[in-house]
C-alpha positions in Angstrom: -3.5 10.4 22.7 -3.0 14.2 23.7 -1.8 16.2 21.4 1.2 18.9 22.0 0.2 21.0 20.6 -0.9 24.1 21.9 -3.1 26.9 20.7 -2.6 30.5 21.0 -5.3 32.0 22.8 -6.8 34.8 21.0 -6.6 38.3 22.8 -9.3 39.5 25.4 -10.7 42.0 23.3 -11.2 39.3 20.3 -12.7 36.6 23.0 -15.3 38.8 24.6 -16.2 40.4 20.7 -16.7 36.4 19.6 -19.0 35.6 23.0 -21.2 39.0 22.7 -21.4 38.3 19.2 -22.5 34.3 20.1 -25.1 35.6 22.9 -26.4 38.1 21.2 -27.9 35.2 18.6 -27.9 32.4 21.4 -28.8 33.9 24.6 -31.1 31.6 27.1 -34.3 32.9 27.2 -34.8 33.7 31.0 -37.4 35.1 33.1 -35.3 37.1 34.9 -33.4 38.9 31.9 -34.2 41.8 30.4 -34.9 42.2 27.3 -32.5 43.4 24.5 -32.5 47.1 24.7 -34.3 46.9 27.8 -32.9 48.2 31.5 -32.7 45.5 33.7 -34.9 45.6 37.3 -32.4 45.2 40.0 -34.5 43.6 41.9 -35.5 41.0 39.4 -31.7 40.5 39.0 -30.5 40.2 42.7 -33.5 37.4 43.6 -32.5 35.4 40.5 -29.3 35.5 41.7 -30.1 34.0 45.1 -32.3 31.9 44.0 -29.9 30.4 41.9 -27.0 29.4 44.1 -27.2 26.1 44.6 -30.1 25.5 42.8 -30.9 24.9 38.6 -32.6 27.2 35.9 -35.4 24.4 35.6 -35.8 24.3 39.8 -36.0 28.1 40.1 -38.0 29.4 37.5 -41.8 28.8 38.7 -40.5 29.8 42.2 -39.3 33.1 40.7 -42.2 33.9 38.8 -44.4 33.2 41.9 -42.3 35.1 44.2 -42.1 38.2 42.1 -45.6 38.2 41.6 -46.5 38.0 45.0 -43.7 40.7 45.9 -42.9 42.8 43.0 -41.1 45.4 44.6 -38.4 45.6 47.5 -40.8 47.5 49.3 -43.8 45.2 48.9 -41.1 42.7 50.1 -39.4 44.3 53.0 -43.1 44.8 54.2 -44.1 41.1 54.0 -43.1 38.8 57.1 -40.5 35.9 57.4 -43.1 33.5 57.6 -44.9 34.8 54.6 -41.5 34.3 53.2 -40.3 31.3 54.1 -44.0 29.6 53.1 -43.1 30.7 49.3 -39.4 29.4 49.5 -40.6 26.1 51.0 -39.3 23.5 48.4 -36.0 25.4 47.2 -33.8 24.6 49.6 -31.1 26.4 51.8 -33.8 28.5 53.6 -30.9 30.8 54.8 -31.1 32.7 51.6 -34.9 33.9 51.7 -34.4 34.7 55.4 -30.9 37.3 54.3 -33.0 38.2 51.1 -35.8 39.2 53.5 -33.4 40.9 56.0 -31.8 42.8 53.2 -34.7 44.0 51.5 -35.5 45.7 55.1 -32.3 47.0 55.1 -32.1 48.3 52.0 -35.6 50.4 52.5 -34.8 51.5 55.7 -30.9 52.4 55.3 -30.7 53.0 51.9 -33.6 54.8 51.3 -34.8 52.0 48.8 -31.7 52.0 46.4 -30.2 48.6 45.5 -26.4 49.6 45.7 -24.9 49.4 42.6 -21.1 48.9 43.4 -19.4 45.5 44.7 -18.2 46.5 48.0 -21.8 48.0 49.3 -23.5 44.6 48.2 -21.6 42.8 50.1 -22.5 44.6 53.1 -25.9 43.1 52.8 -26.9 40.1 54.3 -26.4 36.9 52.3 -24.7 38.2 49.3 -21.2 37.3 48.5 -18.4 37.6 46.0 -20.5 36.0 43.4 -23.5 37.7 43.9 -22.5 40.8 44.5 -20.2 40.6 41.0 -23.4 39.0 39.4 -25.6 42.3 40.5 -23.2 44.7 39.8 -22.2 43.4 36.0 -25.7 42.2 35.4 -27.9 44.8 36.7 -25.4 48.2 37.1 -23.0 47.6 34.0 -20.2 47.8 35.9 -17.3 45.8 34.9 -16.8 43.0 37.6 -16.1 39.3 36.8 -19.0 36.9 38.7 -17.3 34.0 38.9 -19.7 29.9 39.0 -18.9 26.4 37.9 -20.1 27.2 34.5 -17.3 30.1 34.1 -14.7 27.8 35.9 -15.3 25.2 33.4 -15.0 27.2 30.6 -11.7 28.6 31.8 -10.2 25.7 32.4 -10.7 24.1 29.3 -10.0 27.4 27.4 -6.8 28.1 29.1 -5.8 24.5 30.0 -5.5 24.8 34.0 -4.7 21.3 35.1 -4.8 22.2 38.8 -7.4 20.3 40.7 -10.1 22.1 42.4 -10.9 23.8 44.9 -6.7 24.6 44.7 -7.2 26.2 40.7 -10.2 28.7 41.8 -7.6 31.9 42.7 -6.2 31.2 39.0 -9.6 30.7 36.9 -11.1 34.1 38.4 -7.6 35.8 37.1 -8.4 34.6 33.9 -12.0 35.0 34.1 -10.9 39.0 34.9 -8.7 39.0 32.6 -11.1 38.6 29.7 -14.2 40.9 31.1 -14.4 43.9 28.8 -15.5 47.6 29.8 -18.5 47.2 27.3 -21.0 45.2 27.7 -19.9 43.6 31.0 -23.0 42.1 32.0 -24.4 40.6 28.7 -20.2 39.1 28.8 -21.0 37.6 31.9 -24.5 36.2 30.9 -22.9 34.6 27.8 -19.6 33.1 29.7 -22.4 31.8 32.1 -24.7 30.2 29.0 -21.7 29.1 27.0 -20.4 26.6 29.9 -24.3 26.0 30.4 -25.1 25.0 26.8 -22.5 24.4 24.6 -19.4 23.7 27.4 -21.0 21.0 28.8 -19.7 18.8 32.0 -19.9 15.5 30.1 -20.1 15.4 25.7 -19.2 19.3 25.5 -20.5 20.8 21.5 -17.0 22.0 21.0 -18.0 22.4 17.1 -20.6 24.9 18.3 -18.4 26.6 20.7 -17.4 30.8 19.7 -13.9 30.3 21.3 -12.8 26.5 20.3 -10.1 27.6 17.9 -7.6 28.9 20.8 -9.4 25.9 23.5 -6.4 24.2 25.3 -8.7 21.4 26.3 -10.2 20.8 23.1 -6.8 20.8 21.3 -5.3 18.5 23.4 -8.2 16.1 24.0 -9.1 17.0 27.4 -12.4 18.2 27.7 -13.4 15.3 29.7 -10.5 15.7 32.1 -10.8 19.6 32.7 -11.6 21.1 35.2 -9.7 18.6 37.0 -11.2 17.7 40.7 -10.2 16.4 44.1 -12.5 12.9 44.6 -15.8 14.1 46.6 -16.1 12.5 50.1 -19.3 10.1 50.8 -22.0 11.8 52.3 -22.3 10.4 56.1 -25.7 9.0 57.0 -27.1 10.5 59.7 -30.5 8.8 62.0 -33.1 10.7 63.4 -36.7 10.2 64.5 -40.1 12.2 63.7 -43.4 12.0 65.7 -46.4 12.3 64.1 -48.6 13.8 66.9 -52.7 13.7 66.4 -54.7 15.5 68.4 -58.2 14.5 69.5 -60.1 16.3 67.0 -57.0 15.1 63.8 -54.9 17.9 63.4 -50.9 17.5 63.5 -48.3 19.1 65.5 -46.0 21.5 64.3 -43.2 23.1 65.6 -40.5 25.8 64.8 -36.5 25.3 64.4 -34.5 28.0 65.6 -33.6 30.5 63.5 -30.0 29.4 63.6 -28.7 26.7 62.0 -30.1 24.2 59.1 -33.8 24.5 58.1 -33.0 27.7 60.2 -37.1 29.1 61.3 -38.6 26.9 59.7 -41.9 24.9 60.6 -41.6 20.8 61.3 -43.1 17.9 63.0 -41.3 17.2 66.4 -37.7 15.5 65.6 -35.0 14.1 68.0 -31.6 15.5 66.9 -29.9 13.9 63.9 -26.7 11.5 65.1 -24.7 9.0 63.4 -26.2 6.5 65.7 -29.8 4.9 65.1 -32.0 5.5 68.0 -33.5 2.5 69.9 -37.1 2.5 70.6 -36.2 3.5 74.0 -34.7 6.5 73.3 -37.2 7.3 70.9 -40.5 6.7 73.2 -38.2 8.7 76.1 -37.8 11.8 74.2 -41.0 12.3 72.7 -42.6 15.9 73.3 -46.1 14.0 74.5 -47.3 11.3 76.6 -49.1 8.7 73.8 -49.0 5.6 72.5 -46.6 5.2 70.0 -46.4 3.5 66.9 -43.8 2.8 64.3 -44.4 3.3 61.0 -42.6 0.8 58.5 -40.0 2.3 56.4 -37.9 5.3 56.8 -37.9 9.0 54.9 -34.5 9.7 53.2 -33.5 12.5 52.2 -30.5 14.4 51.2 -29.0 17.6 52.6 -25.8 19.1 50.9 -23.3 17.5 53.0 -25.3 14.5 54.8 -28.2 11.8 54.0 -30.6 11.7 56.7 -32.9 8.4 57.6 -36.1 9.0 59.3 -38.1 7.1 61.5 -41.8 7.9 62.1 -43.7 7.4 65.1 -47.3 7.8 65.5 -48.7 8.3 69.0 -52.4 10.1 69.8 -52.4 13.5 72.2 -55.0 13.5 75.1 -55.3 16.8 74.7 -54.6 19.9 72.4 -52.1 22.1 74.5 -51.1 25.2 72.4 -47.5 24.9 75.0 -46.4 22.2 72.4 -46.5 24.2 69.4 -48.8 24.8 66.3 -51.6 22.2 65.4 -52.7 22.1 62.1 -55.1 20.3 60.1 -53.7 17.8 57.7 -55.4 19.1 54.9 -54.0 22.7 55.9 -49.9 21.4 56.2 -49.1 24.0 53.1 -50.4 26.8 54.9 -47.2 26.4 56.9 -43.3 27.0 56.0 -42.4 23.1 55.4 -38.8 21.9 54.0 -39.3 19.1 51.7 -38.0 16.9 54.0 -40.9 17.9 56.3 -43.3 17.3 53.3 -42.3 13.7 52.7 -42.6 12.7 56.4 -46.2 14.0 55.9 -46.8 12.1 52.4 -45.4 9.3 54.2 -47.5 9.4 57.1 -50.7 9.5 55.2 -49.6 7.0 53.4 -49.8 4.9 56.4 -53.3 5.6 56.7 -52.8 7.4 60.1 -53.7 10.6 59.2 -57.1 11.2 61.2 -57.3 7.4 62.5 -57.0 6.4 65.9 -53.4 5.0 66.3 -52.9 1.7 68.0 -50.0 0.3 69.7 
């Protein structure tokens, strides 16, 4: 049973005093955070930051390290080509960040003379950043005080404050509060603790409310309703969506790649010759009538699933042998040489599950 009771929330000043107290002994050890007493590199900051939407600590952190290591400097990165790019992003997912990164960094250099701005508004003039990220730079990086608002902090203000309004309605109301509470000192280790609390202590399921700085004025945990806030709107199935992939060998075994526009999902990226994606299968007719090559085509049993953010996708694989390497078609590369190029990891388990099927340098038969 709820209880009525509810607490009085303790003052601004006393909340972010009990979180910078908490961080300062609990803090995640990141790659990407400076250490204490230590400026932060505002680089380091703003590609953590991309790197991160959409995407968990655990995912990100050996794609960081690698990245800033081959590129550790805007420079060294704004000199670097998309390709070069992409190929390092290739397995992280929503490629449009590293192409805006990439296109910022240019900008940045060439506009701005090299200087990461430091205030809200001119980050947001850059390509790719938005009212997170730029908030997240500017606290994080610059000091300035500016409220980044994720899931983690709309969590922790809902349950803190008790906002029973479902989301995506209660999101205007948690970054009032969230603003609200962001002091003039310390503004971005604040925001690195709010972050870490809701990552490690206020939990989405079994939330350590015993271990929590601010449970003695927590709505939610006074009332019984941690598991309840922050209440949400039922998520919609993901549609399935049907394409089909050809596996094209060339005389001599290499594969045929081609780019995607640079608009779009998997926006410049490399792949292996794909129908559109429908709702509809496609009938072996279709399929054979649309492929890029003349060849003999056979199917592969099984499909490749994967999952983009807002659809599953089922393909079909079908293996066919060119007469000849034309360079017209696109890019043929070895088999063994596939991570030389920029592919999704959609495009990486068509591969895996084509030379699985033994068809990798083997003369496909009908």
């Amino acid at each position: 049973m709820k209880s009525t009771n509810r607490p009085r929330p303790a003052s601004p000043h006393s909340l972010a005093r009990l979180l910078l107290r908490w961080y300062d002994r609990h803090r995640r050890d990141l790659p990407w955070r400076a250490l204490p007493g230590k400026s932060p590199d505002p680089y380091a900051v703003w590609l953590s930051e991309i790197m991160l939407q959409q995407t968990t600590v655990a995912t990100v952190g050996p794609y960081y390290r690698a990245f800033l290591a081959r590129w550790p400097t805007l420079a060294r990165l704004a000199a670097a080509s998309q390709d070069e790019v992409l190929r390092a992003w290739a397995g992280l997912g929503y490629y449009g960040r590293a192409r805006n990164f990439h296109r910022a960094a240019g900008e940045v250099m060439a506009r701005l003379g090299g200087r990461i701005p430091c205030e809200e508004a001119e980050l947001r003039r850059l390509p790719g950043i938005g009212a997170y990220t730029a908030a997240a730079v500017a606290a994080i990086a610059f000091g300035k005080r500016t409220t980044p608002v994720d899931g983690n902090v709309e969590r922790v203000m809902a349950r803190y404050f008790g906002v029973e309004t479902k989301l995506p309605a209660a999101k205007p109301e948690l970054r009032r509060l969230a603003q609200g509470l962001t002091p003039a000192r310390r503004p971005g280790d604040y925001a690195q603790g709010v972050m870490d609390l809701g990552a490690t202590i206020c939990l989405p399921r079994n939330p350590r409310c015993g271990q929590c700085p601010w449970r003695r004025g927590c709505v939610a945990r006074a009332r019984g309703m941690t598991g309840s806030l922050p209440a949400r709107l039922p998520k919609r199935p993901r549609p399935l969506r049907h394409g089909v992939v050809y596996w094209i060998l060339a005389p001599d075994g290499a594969v045929l790649l081609r780019r995607r526009p640079e608009n779009g999902l998997l926006g410049g990226l490399m792949e292996f010759p794909t129908t559109a994606w429908r709702a509809e299968p496609w009938s072996a007719g279709e399929a054979r009538g649309l492929a890029p090559v003349a060849a003999r085509w056979r199917e592969l049993p099984g499909a490749v699933r994967h999952g983009f953010t807002h659809f599953e996708l089922a393909l079909t694989v079908l293996v066919g042998r060119a007469r000849r390497r034309s360079e017209r078609t696109g890019v043929w590369s070895p088999v063994d040489r596939l991570n030389d190029h920029a592919l999704p990891t959609v495009m990486k388990k068509v591969a895996r599950h084509a030379q699985e099927g033994g068809v990798s340098r083997r003369r496909s038969r009908p």
